[in-house]
Legacy VTK file of the C-alpha trace (Angstrom):
# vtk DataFile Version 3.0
C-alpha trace
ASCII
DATASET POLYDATA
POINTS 278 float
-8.843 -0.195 11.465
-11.930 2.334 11.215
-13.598 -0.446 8.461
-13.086 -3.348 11.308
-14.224 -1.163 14.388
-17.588 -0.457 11.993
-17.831 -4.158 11.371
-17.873 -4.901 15.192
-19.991 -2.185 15.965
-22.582 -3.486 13.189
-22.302 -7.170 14.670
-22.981 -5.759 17.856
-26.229 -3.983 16.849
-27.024 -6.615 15.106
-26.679 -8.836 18.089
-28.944 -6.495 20.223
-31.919 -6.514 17.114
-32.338 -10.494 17.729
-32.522 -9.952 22.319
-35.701 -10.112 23.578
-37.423 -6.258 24.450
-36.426 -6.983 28.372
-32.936 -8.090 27.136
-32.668 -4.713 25.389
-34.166 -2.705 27.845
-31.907 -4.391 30.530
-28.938 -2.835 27.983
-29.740 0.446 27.496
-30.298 1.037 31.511
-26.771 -0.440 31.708
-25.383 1.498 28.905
-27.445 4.801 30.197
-25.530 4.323 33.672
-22.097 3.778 31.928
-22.538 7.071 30.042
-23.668 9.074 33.127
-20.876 7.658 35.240
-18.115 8.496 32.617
-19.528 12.099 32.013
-19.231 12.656 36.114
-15.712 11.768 36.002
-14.680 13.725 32.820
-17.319 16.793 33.365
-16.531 18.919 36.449
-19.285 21.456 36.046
-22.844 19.756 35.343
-23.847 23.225 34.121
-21.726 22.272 30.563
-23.771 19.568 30.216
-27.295 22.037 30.266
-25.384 24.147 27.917
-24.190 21.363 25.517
-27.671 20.285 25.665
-29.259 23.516 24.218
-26.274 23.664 21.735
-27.143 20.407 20.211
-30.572 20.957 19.972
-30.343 24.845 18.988
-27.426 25.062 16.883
-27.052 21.178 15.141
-30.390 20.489 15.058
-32.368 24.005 13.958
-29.575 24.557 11.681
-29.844 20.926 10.018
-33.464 22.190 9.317
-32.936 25.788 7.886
-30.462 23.709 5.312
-33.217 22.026 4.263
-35.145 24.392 3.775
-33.083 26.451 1.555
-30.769 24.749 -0.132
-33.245 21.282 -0.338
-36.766 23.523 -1.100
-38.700 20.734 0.862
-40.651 20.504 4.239
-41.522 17.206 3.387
-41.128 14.632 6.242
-41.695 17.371 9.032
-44.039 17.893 11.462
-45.603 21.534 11.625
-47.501 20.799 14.786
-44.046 19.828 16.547
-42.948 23.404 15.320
-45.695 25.056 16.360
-45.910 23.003 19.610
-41.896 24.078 19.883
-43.106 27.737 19.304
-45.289 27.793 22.197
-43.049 26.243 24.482
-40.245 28.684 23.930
-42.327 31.142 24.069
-43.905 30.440 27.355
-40.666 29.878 28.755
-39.038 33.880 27.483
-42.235 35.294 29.261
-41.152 33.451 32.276
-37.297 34.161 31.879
-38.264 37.664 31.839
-40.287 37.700 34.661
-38.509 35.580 36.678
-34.961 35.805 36.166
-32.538 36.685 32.776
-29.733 34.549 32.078
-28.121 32.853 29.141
-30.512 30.300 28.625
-32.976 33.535 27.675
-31.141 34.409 24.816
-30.020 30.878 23.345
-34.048 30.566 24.039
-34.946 33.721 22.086
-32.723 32.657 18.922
-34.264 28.841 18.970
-38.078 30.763 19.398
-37.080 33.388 16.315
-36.313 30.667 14.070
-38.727 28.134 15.085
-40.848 31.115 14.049
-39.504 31.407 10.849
-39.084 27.284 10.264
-43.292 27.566 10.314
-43.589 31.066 8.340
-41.422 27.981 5.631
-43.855 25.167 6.327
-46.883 26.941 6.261
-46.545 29.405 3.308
-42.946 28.986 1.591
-43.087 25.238 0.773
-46.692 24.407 1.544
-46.884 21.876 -1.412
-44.115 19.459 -0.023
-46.033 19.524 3.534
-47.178 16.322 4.019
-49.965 17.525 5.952
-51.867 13.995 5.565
-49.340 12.482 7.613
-49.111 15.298 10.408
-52.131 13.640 11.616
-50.992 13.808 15.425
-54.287 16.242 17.322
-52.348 19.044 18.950
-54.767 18.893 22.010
-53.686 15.430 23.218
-50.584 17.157 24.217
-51.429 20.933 25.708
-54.475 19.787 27.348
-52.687 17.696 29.420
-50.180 19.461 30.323
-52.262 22.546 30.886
-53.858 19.834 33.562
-50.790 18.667 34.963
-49.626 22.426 35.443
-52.441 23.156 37.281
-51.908 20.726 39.488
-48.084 20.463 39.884
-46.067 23.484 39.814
-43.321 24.874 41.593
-43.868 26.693 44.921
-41.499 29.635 44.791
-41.851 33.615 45.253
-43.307 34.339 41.849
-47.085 34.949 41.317
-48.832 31.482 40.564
-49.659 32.181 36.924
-45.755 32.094 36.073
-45.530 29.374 37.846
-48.075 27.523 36.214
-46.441 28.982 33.031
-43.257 27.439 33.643
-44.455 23.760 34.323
-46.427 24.303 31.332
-43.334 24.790 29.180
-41.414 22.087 30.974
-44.218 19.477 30.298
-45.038 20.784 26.793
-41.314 20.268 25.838
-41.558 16.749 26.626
-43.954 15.496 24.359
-43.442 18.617 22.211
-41.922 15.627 19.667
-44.782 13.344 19.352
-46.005 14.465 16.505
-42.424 14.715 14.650
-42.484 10.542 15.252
-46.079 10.127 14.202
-45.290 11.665 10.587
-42.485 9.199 10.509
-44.165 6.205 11.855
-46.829 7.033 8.826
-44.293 7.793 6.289
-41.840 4.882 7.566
-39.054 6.237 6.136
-36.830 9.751 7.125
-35.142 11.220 4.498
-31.235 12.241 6.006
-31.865 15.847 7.256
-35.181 14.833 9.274
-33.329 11.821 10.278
-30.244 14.129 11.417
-32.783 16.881 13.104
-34.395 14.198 15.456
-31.281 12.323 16.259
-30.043 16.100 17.314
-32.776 16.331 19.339
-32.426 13.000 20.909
-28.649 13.991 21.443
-30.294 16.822 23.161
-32.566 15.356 25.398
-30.030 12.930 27.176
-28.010 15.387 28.044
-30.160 17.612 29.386
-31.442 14.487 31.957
-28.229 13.527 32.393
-27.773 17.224 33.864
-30.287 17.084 35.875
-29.829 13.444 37.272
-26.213 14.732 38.143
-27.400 17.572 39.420
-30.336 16.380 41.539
-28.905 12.817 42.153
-25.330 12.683 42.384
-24.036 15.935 43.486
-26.585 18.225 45.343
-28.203 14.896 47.271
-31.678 16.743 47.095
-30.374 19.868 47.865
-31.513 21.193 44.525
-34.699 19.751 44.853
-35.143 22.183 47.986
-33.956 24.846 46.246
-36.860 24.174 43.346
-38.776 24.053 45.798
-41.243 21.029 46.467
-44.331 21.662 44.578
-48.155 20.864 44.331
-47.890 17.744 47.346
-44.466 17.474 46.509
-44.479 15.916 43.314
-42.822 18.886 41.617
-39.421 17.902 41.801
-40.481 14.252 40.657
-42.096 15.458 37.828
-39.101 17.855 37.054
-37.022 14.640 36.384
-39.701 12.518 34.808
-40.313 14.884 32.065
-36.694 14.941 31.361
-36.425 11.250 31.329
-39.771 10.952 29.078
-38.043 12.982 26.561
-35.300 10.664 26.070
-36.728 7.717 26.129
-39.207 8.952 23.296
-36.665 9.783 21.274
-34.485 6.450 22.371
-35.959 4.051 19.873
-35.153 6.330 16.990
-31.906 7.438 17.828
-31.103 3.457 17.738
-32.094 2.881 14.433
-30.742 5.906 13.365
-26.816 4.825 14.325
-27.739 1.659 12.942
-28.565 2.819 9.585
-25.577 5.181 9.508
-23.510 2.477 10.078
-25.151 0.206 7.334
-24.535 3.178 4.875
-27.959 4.131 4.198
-28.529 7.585 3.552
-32.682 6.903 4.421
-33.981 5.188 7.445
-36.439 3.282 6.946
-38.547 2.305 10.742
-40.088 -1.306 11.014
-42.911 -1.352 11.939
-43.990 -0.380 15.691
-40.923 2.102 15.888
-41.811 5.177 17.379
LINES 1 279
278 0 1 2 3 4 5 6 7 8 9 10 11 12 13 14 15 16 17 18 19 20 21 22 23 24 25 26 27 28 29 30 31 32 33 34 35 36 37 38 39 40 41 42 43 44 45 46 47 48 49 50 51 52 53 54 55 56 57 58 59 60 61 62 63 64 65 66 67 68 69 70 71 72 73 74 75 76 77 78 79 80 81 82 83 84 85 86 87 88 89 90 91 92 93 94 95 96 97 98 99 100 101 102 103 104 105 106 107 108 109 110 111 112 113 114 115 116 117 118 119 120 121 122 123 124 125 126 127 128 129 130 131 132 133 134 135 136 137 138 139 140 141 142 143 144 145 146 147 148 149 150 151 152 153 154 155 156 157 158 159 160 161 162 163 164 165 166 167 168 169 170 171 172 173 174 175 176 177 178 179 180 181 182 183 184 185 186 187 188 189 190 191 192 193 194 195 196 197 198 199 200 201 202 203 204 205 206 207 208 209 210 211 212 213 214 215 216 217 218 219 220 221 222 223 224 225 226 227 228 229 230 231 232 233 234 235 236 237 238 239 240 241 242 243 244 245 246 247 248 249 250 251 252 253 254 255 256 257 258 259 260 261 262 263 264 265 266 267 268 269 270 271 272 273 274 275 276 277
């Protein structure tokens, strides 16, 4: 039974490979929807879905990498500017979790910063020679600039002092494209050896379900009462670009995660990207 469901999920896939990109796009919208509509019905409390999110991410994915670390003794096929560019988002968002309000998130946040900390002390010093720092060719400042922009210009209007609330649209735009330079050291290297393959597939895990949250949240449930609540920002485009990011992150990361089920159901232990993936 499990070898024939495989087999039709395989044909399937296969099927998809040979549509046109509209025909695929016009798929994973549907398929998108059908997920969000069947985690509505079966999850009461859209806060689960936050938490799952961060779980994912934090606890699969972070702990995928510190096995490879020390049990594999390689970096190679990761990105220390994604690291570093994780670093500084985390760490932008605990100044502004202490500044403007202590929860859980803070402390599943200080945990992810610690060892994203200690994931580059590896990198950079540990196992510099299997750092394929050829490949992490991706310039930091195509990302922070930006968003440093974009902050400036769209931020929440709340209470707090404007500098934490430019802090915190920072972080929320940083973490967005925080992964670019993860997929450029793959699109060089073309293929991702299992654990990198398993961290960004965690990640993309991740990312869905925190938009799926939010579009829940904002969309479904509250009917733009949240959106108050944020607050409308910078000529109102705050709560726009509060979903946007979100839904940037997983579609980044959509591609990937595509090929990645598709090569776990093939049986291949390395993914190997054609070309113009990711």
């Amino acid at each position: 039974m499990m070898k024939a469901a495989k087999s039709r999920i395989q044909y399937a896939m296969s099927w998809i490979r040979r549509q046109p990109p509209k025909v695929k796009a016009f798929i994973g919208v549907v398929t998108a929807m059908t997920v969000l509509v069947f985690l509505r019905v079966i999850v009461h409390d859209n806060e689960y879905l936050f938490l799952a999110s961060e779980a994912v991410q934090y606890a699969t994915g972070i702990s995928v990498l510190i096995y490879k670390l020390t049990k594999e003794k390689t970096c190679a096929g990761l990105s220390l500017k994604t690291q570093e560019l994780t670093a500084l988002y985390l760490g932008v968002r605990l100044y502004c979790s202490f500044v403007m309000g202590f929860d859980l998130h803070t402390l599943l946040d200080s945990a992810a910063f610690f060892t994203t900390l200690w994931v580059i002390y590896m990198i950079r010093l540990k196992l510099r020679p299997t750092y394929m720092e050829d490949k992490d060719n991706f310039p930091i400042y195509y990302v922070v600039v930006p968003c440093a922009v974009v902050s400036f210009l769209i931020h929440p209007s709340a209470r707090h002092h404007i500098i934490n609330r430019f802090f915190w649209a920072f972080c929320v735009y940083l973490e967005a494209v925080s992964v670019l330079p993860q997929l450029r050291v793959m699109q060089n290297t073309k293929t991702v050896e299992p654990f990198t393959a398993h961290y960004v597939f965690a990640l993309g895990i991740a990312r869905f379900l925190s938009c799926a949250h939010w579009i829940l949240e904002v969309v479904l449930d509250a009917r733009g009462g949240l959106l108050t609540a944020l607050g409308s920002g910078s000529y109102g485009l705050w709560p726009f670009m509060v979903i946007l990011s979100e839904t940037i992150q997983t579609f980044i990361l959509a591609d990937f995660c595509y090929y990645y089920v598709q090569s776990l159901m093939g049986g291949q232990l390395v993914l190997r990207l054609p070309s113009g993936v990711v």
